[in-house]
C-alpha positions in Angstrom: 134.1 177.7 -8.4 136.8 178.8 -10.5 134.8 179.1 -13.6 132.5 181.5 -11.8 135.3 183.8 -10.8 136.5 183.8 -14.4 133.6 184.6 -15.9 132.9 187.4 -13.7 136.3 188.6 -14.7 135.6 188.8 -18.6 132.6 190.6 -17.9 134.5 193.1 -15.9 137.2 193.8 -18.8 134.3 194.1 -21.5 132.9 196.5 -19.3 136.3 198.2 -19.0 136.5 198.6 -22.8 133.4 200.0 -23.4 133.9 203.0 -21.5 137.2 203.2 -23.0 135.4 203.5 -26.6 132.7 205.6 -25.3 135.7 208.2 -23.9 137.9 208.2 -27.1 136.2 208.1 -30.1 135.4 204.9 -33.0 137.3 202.5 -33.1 138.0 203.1 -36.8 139.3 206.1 -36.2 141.8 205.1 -33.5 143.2 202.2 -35.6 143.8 204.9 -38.4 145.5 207.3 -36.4 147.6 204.7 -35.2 149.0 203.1 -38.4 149.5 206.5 -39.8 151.8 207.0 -37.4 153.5 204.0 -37.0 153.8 202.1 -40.0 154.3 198.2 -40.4 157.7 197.3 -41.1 157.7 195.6 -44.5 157.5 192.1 -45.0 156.4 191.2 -41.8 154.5 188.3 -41.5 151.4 188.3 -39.0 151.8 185.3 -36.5 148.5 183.8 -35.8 147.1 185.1 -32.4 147.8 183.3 -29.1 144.9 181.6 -27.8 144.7 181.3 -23.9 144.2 177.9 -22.7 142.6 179.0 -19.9 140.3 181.9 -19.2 142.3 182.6 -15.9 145.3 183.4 -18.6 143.6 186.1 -19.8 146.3 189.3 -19.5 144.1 192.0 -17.1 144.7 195.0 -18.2 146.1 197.4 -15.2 145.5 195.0 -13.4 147.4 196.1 -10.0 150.1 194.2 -8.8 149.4 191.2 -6.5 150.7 191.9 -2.9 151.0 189.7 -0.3 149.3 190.9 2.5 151.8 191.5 5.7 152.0 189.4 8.5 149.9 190.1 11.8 152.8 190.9 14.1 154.4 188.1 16.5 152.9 188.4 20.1 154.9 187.3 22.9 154.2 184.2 24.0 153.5 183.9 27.9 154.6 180.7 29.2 151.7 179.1 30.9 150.9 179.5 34.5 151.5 176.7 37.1 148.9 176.9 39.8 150.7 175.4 42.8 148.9 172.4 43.9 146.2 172.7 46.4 144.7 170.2 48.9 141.2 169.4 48.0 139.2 169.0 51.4 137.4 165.8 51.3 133.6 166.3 51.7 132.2 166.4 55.2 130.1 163.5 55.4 126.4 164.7 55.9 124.9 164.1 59.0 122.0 161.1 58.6 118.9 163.3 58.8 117.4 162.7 62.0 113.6 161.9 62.4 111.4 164.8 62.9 109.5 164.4 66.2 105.7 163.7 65.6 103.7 166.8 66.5 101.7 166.6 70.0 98.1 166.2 69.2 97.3 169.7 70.4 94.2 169.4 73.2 91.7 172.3 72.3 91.8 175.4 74.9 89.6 175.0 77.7 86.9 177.3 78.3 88.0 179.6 80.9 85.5 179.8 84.2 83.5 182.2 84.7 84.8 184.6 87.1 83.7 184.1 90.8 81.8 186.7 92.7 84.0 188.0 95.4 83.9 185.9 98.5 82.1 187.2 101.3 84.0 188.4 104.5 83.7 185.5 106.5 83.8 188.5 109.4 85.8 188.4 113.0 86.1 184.8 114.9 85.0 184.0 118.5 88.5 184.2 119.5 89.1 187.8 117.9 86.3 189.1 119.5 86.9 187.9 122.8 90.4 189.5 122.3 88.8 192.7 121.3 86.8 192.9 124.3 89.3 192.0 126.7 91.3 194.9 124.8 88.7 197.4 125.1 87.6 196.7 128.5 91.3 196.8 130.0 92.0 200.2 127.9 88.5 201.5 129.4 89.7 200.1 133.1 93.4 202.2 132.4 92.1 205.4 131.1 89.9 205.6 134.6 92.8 204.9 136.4 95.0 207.7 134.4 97.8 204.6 133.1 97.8 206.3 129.8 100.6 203.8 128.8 98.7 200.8 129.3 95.5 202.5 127.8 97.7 202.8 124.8 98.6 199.7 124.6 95.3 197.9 124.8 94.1 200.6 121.8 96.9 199.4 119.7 95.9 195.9 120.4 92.1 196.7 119.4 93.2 198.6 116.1 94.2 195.4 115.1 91.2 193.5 116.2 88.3 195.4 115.5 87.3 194.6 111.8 83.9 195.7 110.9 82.9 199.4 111.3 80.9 199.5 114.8 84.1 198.1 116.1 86.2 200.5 115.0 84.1 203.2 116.0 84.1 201.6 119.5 87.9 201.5 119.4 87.7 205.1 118.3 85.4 206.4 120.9 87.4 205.2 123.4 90.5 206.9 122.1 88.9 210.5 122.5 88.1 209.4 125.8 91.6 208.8 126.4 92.6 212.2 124.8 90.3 214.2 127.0 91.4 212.5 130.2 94.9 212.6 129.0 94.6 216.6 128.6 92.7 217.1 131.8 95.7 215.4 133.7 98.0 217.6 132.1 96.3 220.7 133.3 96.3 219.3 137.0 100.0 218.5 136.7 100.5 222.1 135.4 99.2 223.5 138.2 100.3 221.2 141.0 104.4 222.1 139.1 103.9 225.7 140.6 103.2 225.1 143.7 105.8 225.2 146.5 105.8 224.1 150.1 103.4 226.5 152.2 101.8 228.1 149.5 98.1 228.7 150.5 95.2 228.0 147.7 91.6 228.5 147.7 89.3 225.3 146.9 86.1 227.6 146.7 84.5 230.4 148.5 84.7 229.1 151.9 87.7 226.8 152.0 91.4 226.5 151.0 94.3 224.3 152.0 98.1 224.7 152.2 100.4 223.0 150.3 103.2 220.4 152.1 105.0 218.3 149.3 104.8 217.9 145.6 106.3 215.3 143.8 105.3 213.6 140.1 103.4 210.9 141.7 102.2 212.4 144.7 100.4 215.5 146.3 100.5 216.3 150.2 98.2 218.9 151.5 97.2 220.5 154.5 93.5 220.7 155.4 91.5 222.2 158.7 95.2 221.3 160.6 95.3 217.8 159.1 98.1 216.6 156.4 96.1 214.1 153.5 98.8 212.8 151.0 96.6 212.2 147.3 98.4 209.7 144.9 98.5 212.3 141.6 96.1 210.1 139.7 93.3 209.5 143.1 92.6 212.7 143.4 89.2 213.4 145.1 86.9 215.0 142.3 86.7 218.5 143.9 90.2 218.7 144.2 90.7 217.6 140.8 88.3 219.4 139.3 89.3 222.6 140.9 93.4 222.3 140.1 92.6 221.8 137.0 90.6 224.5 136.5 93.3 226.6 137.9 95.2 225.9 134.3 91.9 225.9 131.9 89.5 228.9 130.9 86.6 228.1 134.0 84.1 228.4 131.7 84.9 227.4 128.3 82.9 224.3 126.7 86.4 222.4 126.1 86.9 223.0 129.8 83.5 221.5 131.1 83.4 218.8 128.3 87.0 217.5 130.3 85.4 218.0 133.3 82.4 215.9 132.7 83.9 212.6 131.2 86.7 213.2 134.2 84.4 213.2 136.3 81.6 210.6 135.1 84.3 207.8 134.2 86.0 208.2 138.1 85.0 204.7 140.0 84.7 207.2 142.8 82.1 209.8 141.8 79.1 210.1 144.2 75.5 211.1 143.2 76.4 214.8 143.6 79.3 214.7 141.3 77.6 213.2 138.9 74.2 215.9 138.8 77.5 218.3 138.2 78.6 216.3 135.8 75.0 215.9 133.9 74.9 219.6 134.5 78.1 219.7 132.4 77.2 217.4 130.0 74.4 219.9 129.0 75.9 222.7 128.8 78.2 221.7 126.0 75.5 219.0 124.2 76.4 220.4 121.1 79.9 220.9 121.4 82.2 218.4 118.8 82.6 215.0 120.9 80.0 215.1 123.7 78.1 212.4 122.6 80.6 210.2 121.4 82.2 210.7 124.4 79.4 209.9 126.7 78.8 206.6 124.6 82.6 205.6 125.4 81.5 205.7 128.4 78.5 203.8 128.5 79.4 201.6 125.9 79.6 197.9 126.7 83.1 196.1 126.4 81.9 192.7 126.6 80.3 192.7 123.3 78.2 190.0 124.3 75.7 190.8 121.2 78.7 190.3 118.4 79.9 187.0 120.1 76.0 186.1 120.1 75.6 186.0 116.5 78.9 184.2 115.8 78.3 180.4 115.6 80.8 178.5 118.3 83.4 176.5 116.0 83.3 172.9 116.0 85.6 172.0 118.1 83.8 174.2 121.1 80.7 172.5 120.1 81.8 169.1 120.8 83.5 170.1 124.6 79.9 171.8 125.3 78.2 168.7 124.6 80.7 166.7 125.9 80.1 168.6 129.2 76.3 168.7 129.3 76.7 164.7 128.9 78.6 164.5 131.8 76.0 166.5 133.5 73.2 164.7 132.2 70.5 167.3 133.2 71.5 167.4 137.3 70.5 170.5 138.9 72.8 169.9 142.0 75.5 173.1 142.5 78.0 170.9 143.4 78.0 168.9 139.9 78.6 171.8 138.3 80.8 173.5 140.3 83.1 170.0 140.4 82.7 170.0 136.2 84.5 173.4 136.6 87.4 172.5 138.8 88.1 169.8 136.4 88.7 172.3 133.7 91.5 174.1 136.0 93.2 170.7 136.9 92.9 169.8 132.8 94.4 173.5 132.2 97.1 173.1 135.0 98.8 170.9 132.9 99.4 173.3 130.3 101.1 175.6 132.8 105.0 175.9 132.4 107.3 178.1 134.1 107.1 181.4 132.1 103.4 181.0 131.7 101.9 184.6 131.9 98.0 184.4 133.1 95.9 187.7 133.2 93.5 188.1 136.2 90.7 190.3 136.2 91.3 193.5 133.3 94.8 194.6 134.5 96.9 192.4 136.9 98.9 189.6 135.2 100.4 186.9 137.3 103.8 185.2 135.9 104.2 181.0 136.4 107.1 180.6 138.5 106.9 176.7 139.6 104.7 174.2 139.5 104.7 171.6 142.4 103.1 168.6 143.1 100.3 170.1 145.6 100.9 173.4 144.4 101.7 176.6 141.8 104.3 179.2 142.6 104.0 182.8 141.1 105.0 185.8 140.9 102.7 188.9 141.0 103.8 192.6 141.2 107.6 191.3 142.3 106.2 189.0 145.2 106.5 185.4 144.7 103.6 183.6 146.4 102.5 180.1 146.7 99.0 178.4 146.0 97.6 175.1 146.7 95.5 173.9 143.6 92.6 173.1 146.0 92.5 176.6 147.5 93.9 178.7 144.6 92.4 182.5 144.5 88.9 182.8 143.0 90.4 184.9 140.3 93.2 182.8 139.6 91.3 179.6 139.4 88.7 181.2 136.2 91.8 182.3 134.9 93.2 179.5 134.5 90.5 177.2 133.5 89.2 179.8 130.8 92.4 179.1 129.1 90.8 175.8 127.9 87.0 176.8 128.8 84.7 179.4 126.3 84.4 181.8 129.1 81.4 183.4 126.9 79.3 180.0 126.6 76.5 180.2 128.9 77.4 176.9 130.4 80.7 177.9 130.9 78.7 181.2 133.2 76.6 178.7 135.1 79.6 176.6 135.7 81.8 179.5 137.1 79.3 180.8 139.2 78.7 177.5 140.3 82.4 177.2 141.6 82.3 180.4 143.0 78.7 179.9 144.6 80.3 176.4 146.3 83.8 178.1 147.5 81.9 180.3 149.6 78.6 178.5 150.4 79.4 178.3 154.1 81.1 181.8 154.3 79.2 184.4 156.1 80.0 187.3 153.7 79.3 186.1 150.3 81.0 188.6 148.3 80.7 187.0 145.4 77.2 186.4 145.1 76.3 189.9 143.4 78.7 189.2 140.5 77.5 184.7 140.5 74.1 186.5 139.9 74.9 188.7 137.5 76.5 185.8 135.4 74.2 183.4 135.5 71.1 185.9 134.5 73.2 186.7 131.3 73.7 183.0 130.7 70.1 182.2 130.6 69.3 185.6 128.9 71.4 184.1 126.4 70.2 180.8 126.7 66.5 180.5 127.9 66.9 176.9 128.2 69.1 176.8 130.8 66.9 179.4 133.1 65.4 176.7 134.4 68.4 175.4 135.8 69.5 178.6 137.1 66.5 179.2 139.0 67.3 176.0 140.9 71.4 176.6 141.5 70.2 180.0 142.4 68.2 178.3 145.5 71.0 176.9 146.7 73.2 179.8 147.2 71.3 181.6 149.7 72.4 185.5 150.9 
């Protein structure tokens, strides 16, 4: 290495002197100039050049002086840093992996169903309908007797009961009935509210009457020198008729369609007031409401042809057969009569005191105590005692329809039966009209049984 860098030297300073030569002339010329000027000394004695023993000895001409380069200057030393010591949290041990729970074998969807036409309206039961017509028959029975509460209450009770159309519209009808009556009262009570004690009014052309006492509930004129007290709501019809019209425009149609239904739903009304009232009733045959009310009316509460075409439920169906078992095809009045008083002693078991029984369309009798030979009650505030044997005729049905169908036509024969052999011996059968009138339904019903009837009927003579 060495002997490169010396080499490289020497060809530096042979360089040098060339462009020394080539600035200042020959070299002949310089050497001339200079001995010229300085001469040798004499005798001097040339002393054989000096050899360099190395090339590195080799004098370099200008060569600048060799400087030692200056040390970097001394940085501070920072002492080291002693990180205080620090706790080294052990490692958590890790938590054994736990076994991954083998997926359910999923059960493919079922197929949904197909959806399920609607199910038909299984329609009213036996026992609604019976219900109904007990409703609608009391409500009819009120409105003619001008208890407008109780009419309202049997209407609420059929609102509730009547569920296909031609029931409701029964229900309905029956309500404008009630309306009109209603409203016909009112203008009598109008009326009758300004009259005073020996006021004289004119009941037509050739009459009049003088009035004696009014009260709420009760009217007491004075006729041909004769006092008649009139219970407000048993009018007679003229009377009626003509105090009303005393408040109401004589000839109006609303006026003479009241008058008609007034006068063809009173229990009381003759043949002549009821040509006046068919007179009526055509005069206003258009007018909004005649017809329906003439078929509230007419119409029939028993609603004997809806209980026909629903089929009895089972349990009816077995105490019917039961019953024609027992009386294993007799035609004797007494056999059936005696199947029906064993109904009323099986239902006078089921009597407690509290029991409320409903006789008839309006009167309800109230179970006081039962005794051992007899049933005390309580009807309109009176307490009265009956022996089972000779209970009231009306009492006794009541009581055993509350286990009896009383719309079976077995159940008619039966009851007519028991009435027929109550009063068998009795000189005025009173009965006999309405024994009649059941039975013919029951075998209307049931042709079978006419049969039957015709015999039963033989033995209940007028």
């Amino acid at each position: 290495m060495p002997i490169i860098i010396g080499g490289g030297i020497a060809a530096m300073l042979l360089l040098v002197a060339v462009v020394a030569v080539s600035l200042n002339g020959s070299p002949a010329d310089s050497t001339t100039n200079a001995i010229a000027a300085n001469p040798a000394p004499a005798h001097v004695t040339p002393s054989p050049p000096q050899i360099a023993k190395r090339i590195d000895e080799l004098s370099q001409p200008n060569a600048p002086p060799e400087v030692t380069p200056a040390a970097p200057p001394t940085q501070p030393v920072t002492p080291p840093v002693t990180m205080p010591e620090t706790s080294v949290p052990k490692p958590e041990p890790k938590p054994e992996p736990k076994p991954e729970p083998k997926p359910k074998p999923t059960t493919p969807p079922k197929p949904e169903p197909a959806p399920q036409p609607p199910a038909a309206d299984p329609g009213p039961t036996r026992d609604q309908v019976r219900a109904l017509a007990q409703a609608l028959t009391t409500a009819r029975d009120a409105i003619s007797e001008q208890n407008f509460t109780a009419a309202e209450s049997e209407l609420a009770k059929a609102d509730g009961l009547a569920k296909s159309d031609k029931l409701k519209e029964k229900v309905q009808r029956l309500r404008l009935l009630l309306d009109t009556i209603r409203q016909f009262r009112a203008a009598i009570n109008e009326t009758v509210q300004g009259f005073g004690a020996g006021d004289q009014v004119t009941l037509d052309a050739n009459r009049s009457f003088g009035v004696v006492e009014v009260t709420p509930d009760r009217l007491v004129i004075r006729f041909s020198g004769k006092n008649y007290p009139y219970p407000m709501n048993d009018l007679p019809l003229g009377l009626a008729t003509r105090l009303a019209e005393m408040s109401l425009a004589k000839d109006d149609p609303a006026t003479l369609l009241m008058k008609a239904a007034f006068v063809s739903l009173n229990p009381k009304a003759d043949d002549d007031n009821l040509a006046k009232a068919r007179t009526w009733w055509e005069q206003v045959a258009s007018a909004d409401g005649a017809k329906d009310l003439q078929l509230a009316i007419k119409d029939d509460y028993s609603l004997k042809e809806d209980l026909a075409g629903i089929a009895l439920d089972q349990k009816t169906m077995e105490q019917v057969a039961a019953q024609s078992d027992r009386l294993n095809g007799s035609t004797k009045l007494e056999d059936y009569a005696s199947e029906y008083q064993a109904a009323i002693d099986e239902s006078l078991k089921t009597l407690k005191a509290g029991t409320e029984i409903l006789v008839g369309a309006s009167t309800t009798i109230t179970v006081q105590e039962l005794k051992k030979d007899r049933v005390i009650v309580e009807v309109a505030d009176v307490r009265r005692g009956f022996q089972y044997t000779k209970l009231p005729l009306g009492l006794a049905a009541a009581i055993a329809e509350r286990t009896l169908p009383k719309d079976v036509p077995l159940t008619m024969v039966m009851k007519g039966a028991y009435y027929a052999a109550r009063e068998k011996d009795s000189k005025n059968k009173q009965f006999r009209g309405t024994v009649l009138a059941w039975w013919k339904e029951a075998g209307e019903t049931d042709p079978q049984l006419q049969p039957l009837i015709q015999e039963l009927v033989k033995q209940y003579p007028e």
